[in-house]
C-alpha positions in Angstrom: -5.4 36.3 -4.1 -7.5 34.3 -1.4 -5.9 31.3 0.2 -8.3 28.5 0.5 -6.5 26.0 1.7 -3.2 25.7 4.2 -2.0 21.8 4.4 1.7 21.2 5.6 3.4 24.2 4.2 1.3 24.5 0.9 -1.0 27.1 0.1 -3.9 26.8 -2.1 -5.2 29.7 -3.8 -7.7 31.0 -6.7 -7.5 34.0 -8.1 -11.0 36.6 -8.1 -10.0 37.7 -11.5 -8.7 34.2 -13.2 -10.4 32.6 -16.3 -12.3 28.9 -16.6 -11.6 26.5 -16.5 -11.6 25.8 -12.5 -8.3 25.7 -11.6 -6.1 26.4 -8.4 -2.9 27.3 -7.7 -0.6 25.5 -5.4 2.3 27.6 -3.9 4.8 25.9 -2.2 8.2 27.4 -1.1 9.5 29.1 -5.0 7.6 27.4 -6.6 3.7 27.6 -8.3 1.9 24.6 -9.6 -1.7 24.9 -11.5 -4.0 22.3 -11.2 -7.2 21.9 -13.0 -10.1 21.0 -11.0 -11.9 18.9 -13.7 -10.4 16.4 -14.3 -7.6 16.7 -11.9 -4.2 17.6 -13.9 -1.3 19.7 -13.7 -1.5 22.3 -16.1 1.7 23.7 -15.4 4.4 23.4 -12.9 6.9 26.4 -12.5 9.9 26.2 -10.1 9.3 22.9 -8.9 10.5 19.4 -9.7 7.9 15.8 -10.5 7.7 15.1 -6.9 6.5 18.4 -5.9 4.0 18.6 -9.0 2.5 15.2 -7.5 2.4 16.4 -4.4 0.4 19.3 -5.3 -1.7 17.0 -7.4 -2.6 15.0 -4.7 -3.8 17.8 -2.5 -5.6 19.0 -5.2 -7.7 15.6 -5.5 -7.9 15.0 -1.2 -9.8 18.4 -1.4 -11.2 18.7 -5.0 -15.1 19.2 -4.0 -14.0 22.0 -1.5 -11.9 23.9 -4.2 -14.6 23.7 -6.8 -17.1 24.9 -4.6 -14.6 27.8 -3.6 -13.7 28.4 -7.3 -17.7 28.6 -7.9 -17.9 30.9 -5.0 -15.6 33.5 -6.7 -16.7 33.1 -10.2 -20.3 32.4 -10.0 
């Protein structure tokens, strides 16, 4: 699972072997958040509460043209 993003204790990765759409996954400390890249929306939030989701969210969007090219990178 490649990390493709580090930003204050959050990691960002996308999975080689994942399905579309273009998504990440943001993993703070127990807990998992996938965002969507189009668009830009949770898609589901595991372990964490609405403050964290948002948080991840909001990564997400500060960085959304460098995960979509990373996501296209890995999946063509």
């Amino acid at each position: 699972m490649p990390t493709v993003l580090r930003s204050n204790g959050l990691r960002v990765v996308i999975y080689p072997n994942d399905y579309p759409p273009a998504h990440v996954h943001v993993v703070g400390s127990g807990w998992v958040v996938t965002i969507n890249l189009i668009g830009l929306a949770v898609r589901e939030a595991i372990g964490c509460d609405e403050r964290e989701a948002r948080r991840a969210l909001r990564l997400a969007g500060e960085h959304a043209e460098m995960l979509m090219n990373a996501w296209r990178r890995l999946h063509g």
